[in-house]
C-alpha positions as CSV (number, residue, x, y, z in Angstrom):
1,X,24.4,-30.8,23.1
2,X,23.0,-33.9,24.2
3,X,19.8,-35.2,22.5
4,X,16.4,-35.5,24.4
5,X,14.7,-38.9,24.1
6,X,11.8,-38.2,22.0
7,X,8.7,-37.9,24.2
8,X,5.9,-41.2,22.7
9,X,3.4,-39.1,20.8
10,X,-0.4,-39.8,21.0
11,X,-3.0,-40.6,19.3
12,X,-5.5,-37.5,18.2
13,X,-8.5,-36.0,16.3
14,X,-8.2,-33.3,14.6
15,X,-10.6,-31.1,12.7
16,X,-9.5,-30.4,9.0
17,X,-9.9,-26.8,8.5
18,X,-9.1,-27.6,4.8
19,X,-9.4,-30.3,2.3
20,X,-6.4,-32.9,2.8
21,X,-5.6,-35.8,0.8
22,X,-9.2,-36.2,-0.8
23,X,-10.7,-35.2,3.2
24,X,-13.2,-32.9,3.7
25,X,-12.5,-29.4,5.0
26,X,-14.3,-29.9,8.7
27,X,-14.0,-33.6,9.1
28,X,-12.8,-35.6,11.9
29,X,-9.2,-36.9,11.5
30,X,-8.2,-38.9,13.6
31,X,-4.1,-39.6,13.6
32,X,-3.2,-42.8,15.1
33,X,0.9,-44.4,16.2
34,X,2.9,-47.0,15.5
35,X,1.8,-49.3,18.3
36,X,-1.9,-48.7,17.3
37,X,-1.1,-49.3,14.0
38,X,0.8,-52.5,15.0
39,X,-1.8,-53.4,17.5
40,X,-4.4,-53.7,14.6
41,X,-2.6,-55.3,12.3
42,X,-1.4,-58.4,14.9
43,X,-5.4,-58.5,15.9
44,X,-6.0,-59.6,12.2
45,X,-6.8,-63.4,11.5
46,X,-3.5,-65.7,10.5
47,X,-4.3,-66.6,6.9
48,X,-6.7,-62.7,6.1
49,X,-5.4,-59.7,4.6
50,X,-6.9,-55.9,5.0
51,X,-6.3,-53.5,2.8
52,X,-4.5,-50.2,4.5
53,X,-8.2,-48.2,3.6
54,X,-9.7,-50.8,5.3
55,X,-7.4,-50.3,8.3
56,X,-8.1,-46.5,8.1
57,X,-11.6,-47.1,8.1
58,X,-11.9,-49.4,10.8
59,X,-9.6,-46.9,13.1
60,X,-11.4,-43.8,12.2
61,X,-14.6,-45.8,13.1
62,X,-13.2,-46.7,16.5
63,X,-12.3,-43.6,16.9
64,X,-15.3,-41.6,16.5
65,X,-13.6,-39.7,13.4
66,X,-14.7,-39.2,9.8
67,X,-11.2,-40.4,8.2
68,X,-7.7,-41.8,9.9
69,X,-4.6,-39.5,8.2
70,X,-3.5,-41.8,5.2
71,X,0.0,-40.0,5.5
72,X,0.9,-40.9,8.6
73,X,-0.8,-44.1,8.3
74,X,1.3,-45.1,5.8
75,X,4.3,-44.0,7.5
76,X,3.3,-46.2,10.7
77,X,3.1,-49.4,8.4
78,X,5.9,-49.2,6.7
79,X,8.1,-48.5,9.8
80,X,6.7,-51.3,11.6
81,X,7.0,-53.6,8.2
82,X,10.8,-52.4,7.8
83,X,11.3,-53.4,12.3
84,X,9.7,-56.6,11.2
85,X,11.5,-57.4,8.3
86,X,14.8,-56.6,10.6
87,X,13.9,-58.8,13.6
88,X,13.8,-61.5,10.6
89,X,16.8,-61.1,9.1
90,X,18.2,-61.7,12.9
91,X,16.6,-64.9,13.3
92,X,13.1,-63.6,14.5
93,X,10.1,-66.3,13.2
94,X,7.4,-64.9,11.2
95,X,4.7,-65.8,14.1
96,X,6.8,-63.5,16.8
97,X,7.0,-60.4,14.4
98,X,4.4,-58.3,13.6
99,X,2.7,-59.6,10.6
100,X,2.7,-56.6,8.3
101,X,1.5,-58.5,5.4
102,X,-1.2,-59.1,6.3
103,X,-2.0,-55.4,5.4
104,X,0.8,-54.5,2.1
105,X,-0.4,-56.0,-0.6
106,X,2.1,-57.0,-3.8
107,X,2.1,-53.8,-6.1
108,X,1.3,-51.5,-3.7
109,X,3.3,-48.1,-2.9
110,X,4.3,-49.3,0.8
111,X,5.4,-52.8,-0.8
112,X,7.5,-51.3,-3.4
113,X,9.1,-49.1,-0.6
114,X,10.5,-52.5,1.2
115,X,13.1,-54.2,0.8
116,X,11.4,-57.5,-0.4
117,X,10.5,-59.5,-3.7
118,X,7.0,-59.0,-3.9
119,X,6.1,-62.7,-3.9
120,X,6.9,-62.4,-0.4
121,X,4.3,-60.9,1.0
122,X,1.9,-63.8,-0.9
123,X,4.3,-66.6,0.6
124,X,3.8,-65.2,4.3
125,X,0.0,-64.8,3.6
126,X,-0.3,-68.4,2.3
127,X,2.4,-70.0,5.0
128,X,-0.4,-68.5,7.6
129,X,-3.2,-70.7,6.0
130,X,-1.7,-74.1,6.0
């Protein structure tokens, strides 16, 4: 059986009918995609880092929504961090990928997922403020 390509999905809001994650029951979630997510991390300022709540809050904000889905967010960064870190290893520069460190921090649970030195992420920061 052959395999469908997978339709894009799309961005949404959704209305928590129960607490998730430390969200309200009845707030406004709003569940962004990789290319957003990828999108507001290559809008960031060479040299600045966000942290990924900062991220969340600045999308839910945008998005008329209580809260972004810190799951999926999470999911989005480190995918786009691991095609990144891929498109390096075959030669990409750092200024033609999308700069994912400028939102994983050394120590956190999405840098400890990569496949990187932690020191890295620090190094690529710094390299963008020279």
């Amino acid at each position: 059986m052959a395999k469908r390509p997978e339709k894009p999905k799309e961005p949404k809001r959704v209305v928590l009918e129960k607490r998730f994650a430390g969200i309200p029951q009845g707030s406004i979630l709003y569940v962004a995609t990789p290319e957003i997510v990828a999108a507001y991390i290559r809008k960031l300022p060479p040299g600045a880092r966000r942290s990924v709540e900062q991220m969340r809050r600045d999308l839910a904000k945008r998005n008329k929504a209580d809260a972004t889905c810190p799951v999926s967010t999470a999911i989005f960064i480190r995918s786009v961090a691991e095609v990144s870190l891929k498109q390096m290893a075959e030669g990409a520069s750092a200024d033609s990928v999308v700069p994912f460190w400028r939102v994983v921090a050394p120590g956190t649970p999405i840098a400890k997922r990569l496949d990187l030195d932690a020191d890295w992420l620090d190094g690529q920061l710094a390299a963008e403020q020279d």
